[in-house]
Z-matrix of the N, CA and C atoms (Angstrom, degrees):
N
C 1 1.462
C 2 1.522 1 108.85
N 3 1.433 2 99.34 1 152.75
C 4 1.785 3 100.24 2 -171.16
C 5 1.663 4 113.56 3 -93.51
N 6 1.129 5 137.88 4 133.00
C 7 1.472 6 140.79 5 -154.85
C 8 1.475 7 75.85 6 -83.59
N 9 1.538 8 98.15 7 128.37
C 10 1.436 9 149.06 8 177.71
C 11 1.885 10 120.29 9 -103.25
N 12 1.254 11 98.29 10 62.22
C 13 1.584 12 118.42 11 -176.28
C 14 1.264 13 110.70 12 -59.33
N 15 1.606 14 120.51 13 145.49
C 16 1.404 15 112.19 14 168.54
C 17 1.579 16 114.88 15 -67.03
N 18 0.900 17 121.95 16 -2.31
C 19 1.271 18 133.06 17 -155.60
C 20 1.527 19 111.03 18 -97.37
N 21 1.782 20 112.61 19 -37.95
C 22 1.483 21 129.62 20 156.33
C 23 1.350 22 120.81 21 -62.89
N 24 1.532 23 122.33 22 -22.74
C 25 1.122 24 122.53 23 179.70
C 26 1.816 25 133.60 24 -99.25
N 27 1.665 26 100.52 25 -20.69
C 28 1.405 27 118.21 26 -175.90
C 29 1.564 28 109.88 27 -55.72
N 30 1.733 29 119.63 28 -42.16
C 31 1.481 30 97.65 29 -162.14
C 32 2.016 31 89.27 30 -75.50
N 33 1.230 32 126.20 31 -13.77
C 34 1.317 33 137.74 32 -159.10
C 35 1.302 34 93.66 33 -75.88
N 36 1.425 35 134.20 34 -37.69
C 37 1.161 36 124.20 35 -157.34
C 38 1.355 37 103.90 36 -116.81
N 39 1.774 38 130.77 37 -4.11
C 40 1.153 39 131.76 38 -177.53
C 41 1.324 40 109.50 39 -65.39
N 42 1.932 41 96.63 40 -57.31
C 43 1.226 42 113.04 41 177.75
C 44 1.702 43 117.38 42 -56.55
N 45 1.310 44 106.51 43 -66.33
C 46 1.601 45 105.31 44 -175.40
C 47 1.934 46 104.52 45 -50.75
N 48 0.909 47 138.76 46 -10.98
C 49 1.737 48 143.11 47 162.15
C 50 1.531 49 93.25 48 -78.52
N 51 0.956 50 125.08 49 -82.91
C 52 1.870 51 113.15 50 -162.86
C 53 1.910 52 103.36 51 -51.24
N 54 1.487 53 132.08 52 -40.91
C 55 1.352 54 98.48 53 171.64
C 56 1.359 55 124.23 54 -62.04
N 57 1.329 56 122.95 55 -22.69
C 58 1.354 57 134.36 56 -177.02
C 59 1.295 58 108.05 57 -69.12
N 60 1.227 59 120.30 58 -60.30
C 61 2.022 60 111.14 59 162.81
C 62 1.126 61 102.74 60 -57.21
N 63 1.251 62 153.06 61 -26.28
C 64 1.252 63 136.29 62 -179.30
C 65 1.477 64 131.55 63 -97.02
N 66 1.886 65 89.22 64 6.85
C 67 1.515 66 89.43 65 176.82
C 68 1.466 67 122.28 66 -115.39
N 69 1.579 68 93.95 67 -24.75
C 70 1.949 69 132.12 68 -146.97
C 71 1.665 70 91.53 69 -115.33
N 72 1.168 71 126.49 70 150.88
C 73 1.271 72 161.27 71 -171.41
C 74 1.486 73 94.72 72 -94.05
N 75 1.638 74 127.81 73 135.79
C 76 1.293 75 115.40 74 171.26
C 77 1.370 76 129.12 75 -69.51
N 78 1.921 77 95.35 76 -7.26
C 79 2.139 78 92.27 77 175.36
C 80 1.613 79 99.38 78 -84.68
N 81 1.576 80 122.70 79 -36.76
C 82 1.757 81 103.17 80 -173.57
C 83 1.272 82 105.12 81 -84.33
N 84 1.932 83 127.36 82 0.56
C 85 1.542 84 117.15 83 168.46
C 86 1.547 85 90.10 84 -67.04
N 87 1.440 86 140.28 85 -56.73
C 88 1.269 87 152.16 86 -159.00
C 89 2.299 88 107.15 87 -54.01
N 90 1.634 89 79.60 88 -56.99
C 91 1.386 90 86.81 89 175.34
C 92 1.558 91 125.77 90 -57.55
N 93 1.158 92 110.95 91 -35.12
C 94 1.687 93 133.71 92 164.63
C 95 1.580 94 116.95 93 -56.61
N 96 1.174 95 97.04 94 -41.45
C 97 1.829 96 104.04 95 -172.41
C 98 1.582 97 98.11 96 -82.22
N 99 1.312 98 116.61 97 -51.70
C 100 1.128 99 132.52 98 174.03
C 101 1.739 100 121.07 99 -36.63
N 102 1.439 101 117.17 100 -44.04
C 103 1.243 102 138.23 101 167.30
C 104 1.223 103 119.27 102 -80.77
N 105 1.136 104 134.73 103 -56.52
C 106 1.633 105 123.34 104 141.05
C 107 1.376 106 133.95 105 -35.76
N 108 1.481 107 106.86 106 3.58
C 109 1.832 108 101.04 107 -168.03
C 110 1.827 109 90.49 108 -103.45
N 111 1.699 110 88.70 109 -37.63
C 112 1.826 111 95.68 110 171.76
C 113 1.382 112 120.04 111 -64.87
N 114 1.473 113 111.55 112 -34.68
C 115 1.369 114 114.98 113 178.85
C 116 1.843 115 117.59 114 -59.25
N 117 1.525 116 98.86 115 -53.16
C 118 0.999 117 122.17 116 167.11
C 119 1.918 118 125.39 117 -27.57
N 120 1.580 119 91.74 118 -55.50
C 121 1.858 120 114.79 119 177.02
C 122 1.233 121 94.18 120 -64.80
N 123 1.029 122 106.75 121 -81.56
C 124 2.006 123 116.74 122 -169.31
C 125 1.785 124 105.96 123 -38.00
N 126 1.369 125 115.35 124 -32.76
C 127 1.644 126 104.16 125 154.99
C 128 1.123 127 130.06 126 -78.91
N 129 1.095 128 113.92 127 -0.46
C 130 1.710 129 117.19 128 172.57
C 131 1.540 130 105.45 129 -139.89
N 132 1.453 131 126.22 130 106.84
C 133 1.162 132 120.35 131 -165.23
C 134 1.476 133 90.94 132 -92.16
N 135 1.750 134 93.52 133 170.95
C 136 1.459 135 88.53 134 168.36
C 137 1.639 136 121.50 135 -101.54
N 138 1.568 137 127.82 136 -165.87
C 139 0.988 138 123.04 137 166.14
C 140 1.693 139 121.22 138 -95.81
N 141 1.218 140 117.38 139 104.65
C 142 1.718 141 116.49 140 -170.12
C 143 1.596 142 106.73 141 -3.93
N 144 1.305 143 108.28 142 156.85
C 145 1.378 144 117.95 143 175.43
C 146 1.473 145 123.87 144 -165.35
N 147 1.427 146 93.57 145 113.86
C 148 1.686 147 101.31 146 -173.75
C 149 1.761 148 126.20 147 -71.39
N 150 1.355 149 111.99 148 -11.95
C 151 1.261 150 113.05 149 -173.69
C 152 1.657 151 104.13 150 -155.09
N 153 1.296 152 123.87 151 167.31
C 154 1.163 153 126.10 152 167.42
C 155 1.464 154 131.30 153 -41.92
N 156 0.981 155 115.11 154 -43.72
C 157 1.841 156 127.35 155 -178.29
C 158 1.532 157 92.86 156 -74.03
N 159 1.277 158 147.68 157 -24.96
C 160 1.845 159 152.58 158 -176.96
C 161 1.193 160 84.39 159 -58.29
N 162 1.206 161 99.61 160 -92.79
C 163 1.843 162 130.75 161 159.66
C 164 1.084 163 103.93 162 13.53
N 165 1.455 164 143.35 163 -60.04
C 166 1.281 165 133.31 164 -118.67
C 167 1.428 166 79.96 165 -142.67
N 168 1.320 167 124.79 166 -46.78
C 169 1.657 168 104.23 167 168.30
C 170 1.159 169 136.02 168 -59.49
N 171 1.560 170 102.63 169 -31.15
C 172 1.913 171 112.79 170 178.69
C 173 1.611 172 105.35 171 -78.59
N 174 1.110 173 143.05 172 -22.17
C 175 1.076 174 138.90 173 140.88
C 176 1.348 175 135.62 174 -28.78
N 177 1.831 176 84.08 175 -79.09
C 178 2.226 177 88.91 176 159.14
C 179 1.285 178 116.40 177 -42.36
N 180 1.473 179 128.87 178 -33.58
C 181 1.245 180 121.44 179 -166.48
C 182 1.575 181 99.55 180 -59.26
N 183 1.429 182 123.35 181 -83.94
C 184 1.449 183 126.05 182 170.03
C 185 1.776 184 110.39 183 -14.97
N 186 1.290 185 99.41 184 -57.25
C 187 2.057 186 83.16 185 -157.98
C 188 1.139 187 88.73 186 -93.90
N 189 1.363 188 152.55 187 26.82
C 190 1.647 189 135.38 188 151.75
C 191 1.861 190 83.31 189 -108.37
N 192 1.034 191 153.55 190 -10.18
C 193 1.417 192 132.65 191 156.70
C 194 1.320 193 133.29 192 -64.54
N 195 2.029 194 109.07 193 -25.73
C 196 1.026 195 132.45 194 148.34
C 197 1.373 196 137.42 195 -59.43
N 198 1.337 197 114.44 196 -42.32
C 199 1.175 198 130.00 197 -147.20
C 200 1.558 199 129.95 198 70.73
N 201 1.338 200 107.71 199 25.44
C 202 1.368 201 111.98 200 168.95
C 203 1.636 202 121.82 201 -78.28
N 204 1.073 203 146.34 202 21.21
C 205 1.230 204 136.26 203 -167.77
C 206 1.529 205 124.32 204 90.29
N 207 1.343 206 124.77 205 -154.22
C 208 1.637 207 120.86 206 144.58
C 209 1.024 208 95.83 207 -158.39
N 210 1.899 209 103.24 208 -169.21
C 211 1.464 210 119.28 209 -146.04
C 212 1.818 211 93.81 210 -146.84
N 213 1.588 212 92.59 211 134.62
C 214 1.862 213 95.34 212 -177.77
C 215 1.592 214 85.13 213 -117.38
N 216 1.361 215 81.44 214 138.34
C 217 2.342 216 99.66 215 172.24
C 218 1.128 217 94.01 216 -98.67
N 219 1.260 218 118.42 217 136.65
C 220 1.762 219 117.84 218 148.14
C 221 2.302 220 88.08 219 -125.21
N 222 1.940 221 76.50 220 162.93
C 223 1.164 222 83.66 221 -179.49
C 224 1.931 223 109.08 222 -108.51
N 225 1.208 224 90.00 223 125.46
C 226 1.948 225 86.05 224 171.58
C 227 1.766 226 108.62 225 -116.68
N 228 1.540 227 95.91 226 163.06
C 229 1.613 228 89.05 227 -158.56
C 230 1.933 229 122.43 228 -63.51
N 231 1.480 230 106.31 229 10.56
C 232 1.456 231 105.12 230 -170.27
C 233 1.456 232 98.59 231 -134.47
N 234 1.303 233 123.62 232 -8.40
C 235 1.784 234 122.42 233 179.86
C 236 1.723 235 114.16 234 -160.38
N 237 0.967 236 116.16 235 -166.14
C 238 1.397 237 109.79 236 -166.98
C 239 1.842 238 78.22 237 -128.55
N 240 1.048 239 110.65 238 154.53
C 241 1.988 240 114.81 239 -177.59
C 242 1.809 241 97.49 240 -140.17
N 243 1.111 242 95.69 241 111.65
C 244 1.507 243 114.71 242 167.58
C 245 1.210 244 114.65 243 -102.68
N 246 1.359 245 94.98 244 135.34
C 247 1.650 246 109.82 245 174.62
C 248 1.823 247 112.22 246 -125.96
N 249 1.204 248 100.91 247 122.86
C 250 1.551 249 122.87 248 -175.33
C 251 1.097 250 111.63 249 -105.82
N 252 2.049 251 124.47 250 123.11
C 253 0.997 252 92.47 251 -179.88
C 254 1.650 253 85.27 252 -135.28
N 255 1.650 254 117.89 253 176.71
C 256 1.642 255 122.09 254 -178.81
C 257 1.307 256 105.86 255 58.85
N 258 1.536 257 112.66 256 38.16
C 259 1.513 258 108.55 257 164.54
C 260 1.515 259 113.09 258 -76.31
N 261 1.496 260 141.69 259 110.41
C 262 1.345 261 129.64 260 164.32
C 263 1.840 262 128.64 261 -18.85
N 264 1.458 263 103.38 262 3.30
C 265 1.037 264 100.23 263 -162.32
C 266 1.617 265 127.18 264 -53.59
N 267 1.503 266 97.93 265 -43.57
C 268 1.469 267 127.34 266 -164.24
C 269 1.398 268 92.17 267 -74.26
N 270 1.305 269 117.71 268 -69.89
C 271 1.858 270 128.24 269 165.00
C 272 1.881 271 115.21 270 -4.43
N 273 1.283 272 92.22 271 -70.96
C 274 1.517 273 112.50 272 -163.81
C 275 1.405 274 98.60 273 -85.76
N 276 1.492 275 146.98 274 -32.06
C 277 1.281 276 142.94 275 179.98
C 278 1.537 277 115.21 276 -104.32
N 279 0.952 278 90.14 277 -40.59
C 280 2.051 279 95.98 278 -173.84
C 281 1.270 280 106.27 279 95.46
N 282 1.381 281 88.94 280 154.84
C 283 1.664 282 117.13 281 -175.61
C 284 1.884 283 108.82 282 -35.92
N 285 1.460 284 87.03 283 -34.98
C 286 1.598 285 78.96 284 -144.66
C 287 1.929 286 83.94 285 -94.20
N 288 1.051 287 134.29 286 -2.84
C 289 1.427 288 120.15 287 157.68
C 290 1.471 289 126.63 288 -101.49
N 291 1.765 290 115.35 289 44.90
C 292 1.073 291 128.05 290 168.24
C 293 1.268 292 110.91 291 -58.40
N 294 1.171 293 135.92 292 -35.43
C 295 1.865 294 127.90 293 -138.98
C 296 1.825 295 96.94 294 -95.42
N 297 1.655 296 102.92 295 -34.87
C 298 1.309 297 103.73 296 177.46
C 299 1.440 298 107.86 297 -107.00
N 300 1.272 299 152.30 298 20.18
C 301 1.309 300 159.98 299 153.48
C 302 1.527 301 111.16 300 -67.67
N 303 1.118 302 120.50 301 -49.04
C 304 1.606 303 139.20 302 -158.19
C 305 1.360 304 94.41 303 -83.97
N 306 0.913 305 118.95 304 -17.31
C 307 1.961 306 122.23 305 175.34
C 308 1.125 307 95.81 306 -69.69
N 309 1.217 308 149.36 307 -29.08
C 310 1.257 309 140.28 308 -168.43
C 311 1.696 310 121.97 309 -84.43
N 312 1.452 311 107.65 310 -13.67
C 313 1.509 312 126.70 311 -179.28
C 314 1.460 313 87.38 312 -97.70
N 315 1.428 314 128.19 313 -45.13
C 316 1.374 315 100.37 314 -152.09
C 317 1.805 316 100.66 315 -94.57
N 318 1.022 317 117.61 316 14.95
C 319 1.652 318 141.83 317 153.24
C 320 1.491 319 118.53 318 -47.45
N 321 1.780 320 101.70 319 -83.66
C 322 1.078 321 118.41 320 159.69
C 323 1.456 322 135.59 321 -49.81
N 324 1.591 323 122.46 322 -24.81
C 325 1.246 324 137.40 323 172.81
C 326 1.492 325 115.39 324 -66.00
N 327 1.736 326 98.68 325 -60.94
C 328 1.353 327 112.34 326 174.63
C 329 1.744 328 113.27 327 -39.12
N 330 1.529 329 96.63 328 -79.19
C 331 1.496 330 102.82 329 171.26
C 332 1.367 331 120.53 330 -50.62
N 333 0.909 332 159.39 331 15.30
C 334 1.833 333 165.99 332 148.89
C 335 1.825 334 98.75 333 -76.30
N 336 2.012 335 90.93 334 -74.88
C 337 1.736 336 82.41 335 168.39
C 338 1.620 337 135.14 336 -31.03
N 339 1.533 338 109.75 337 -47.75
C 340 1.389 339 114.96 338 -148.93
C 341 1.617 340 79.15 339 -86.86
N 342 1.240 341 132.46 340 -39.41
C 343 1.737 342 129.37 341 -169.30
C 344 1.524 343 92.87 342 -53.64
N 345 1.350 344 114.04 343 -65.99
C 346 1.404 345 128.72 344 -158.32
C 347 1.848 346 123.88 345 -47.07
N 348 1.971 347 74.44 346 -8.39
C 349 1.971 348 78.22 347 -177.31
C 350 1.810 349 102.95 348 139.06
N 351 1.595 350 110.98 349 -50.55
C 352 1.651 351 93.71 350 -150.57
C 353 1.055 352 114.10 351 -83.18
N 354 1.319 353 116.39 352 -177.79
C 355 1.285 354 125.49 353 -167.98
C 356 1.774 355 123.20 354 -66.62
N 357 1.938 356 101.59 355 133.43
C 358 1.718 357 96.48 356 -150.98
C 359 1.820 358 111.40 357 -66.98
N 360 1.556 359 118.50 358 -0.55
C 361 1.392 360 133.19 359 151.91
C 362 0.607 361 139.04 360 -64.21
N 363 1.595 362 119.51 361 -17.32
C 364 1.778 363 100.79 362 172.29
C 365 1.912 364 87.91 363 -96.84
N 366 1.423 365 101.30 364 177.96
C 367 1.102 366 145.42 365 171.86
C 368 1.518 367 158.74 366 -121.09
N 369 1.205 368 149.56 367 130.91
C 370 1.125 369 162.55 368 -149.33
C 371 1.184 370 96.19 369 -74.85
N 372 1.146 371 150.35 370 150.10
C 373 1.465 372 134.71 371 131.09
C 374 2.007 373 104.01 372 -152.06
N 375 1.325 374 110.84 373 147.10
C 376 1.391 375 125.45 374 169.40
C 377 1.725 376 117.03 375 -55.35
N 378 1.755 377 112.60 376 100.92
C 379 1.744 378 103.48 377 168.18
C 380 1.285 379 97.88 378 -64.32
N 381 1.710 380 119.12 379 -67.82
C 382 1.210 381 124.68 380 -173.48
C 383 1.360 382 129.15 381 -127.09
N 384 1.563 383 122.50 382 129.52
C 385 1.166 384 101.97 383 -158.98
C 386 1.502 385 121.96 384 -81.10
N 387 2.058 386 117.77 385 -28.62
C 388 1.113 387 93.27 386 171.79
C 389 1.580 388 94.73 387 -159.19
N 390 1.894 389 122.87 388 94.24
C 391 1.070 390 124.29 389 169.13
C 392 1.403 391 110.75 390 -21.84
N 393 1.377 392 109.19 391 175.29
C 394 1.670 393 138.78 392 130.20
C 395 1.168 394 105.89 393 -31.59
N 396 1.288 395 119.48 394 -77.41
C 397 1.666 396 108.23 395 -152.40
C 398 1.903 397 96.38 396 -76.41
N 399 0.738 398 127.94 397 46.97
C 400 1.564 399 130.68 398 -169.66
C 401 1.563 400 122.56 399 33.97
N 402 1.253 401 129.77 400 63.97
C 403 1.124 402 141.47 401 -130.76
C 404 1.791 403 107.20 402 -142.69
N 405 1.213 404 123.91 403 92.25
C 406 1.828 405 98.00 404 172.67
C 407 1.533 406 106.28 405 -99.80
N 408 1.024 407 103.56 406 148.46
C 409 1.475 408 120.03 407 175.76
C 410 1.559 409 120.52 408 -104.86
N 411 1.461 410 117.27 409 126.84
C 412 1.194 411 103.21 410 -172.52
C 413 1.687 412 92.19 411 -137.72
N 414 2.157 413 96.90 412 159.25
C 415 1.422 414 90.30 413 -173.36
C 416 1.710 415 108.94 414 -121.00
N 417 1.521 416 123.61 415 139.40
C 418 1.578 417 119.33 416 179.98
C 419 1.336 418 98.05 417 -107.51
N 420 1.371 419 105.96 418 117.02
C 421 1.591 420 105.36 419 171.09
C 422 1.933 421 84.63 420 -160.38
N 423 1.637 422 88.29 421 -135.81
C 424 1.705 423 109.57 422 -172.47
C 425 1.397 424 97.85 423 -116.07
């Protein structure tokens, strides 16, 4: 396989991002990212996991194989709150396609959860999409 630089891909992906704002609505840019984030999981399964800290390592495994960043679980009493951080997101889309970019983590999140066991009702959803310290926060509950 041929080494696949960020550097080969930026004018590739600048352009293919500006027809996409210029073609797509920011809920089916959202819905799109969103479906690729599941697609994404379901190609990389995880490794079973009995508790939160499993969880959160078999995860890292994938996005430190990537180079996507990682992700800390804490548990609160109504959802599980993930925090992702050094996702390429901002990089590869830009600032200004945060709101529908971040659909694509909480895609992949969702689907990991629902593989991993829990229940196919609760849900993924974005608290925040991208602190100060470069950080999105996302919440699994109902």
């Amino acid at each position: 396989m041929k080494d696949m630089s960020a550097a080969q891909w930026r004018p590739f992906l600048s352009s293919f991002v500006k027809e996409l704002t210029q073609n797509l609505t920011p809920t089916l840019l959202a819905q799109v990212m969103r479906h690729s984030g599941a697609r994404f999981a379901h190609d990389r399964r995880l490794a079973p996991a009995a508790t939160v800290a499993d969880m959160e390592l078999a995860m890292n495994l994938v996005w430190r194989e990537i180079g996507w960043g990682e992700v800390i679980i804490k548990e609160a009493p109504d959802w599980l709150e993930l925090s992702h951080r050094n996702a390429p997101l901002e990089a590869t889309f830009g600032v200004d396609n945060q709101a529908w970019s971040v659909a694509f983590l909480e895609g992949a999140y969702e689907a990991w959860m629902h593989q991993l066991g829990a229940d196919p009702r609760l849900r993924m959803t974005t608290a925040n999409a991208l602190d100060v310290s470069g950080s999105m926060v996302f919440r699994f509950g109902q």
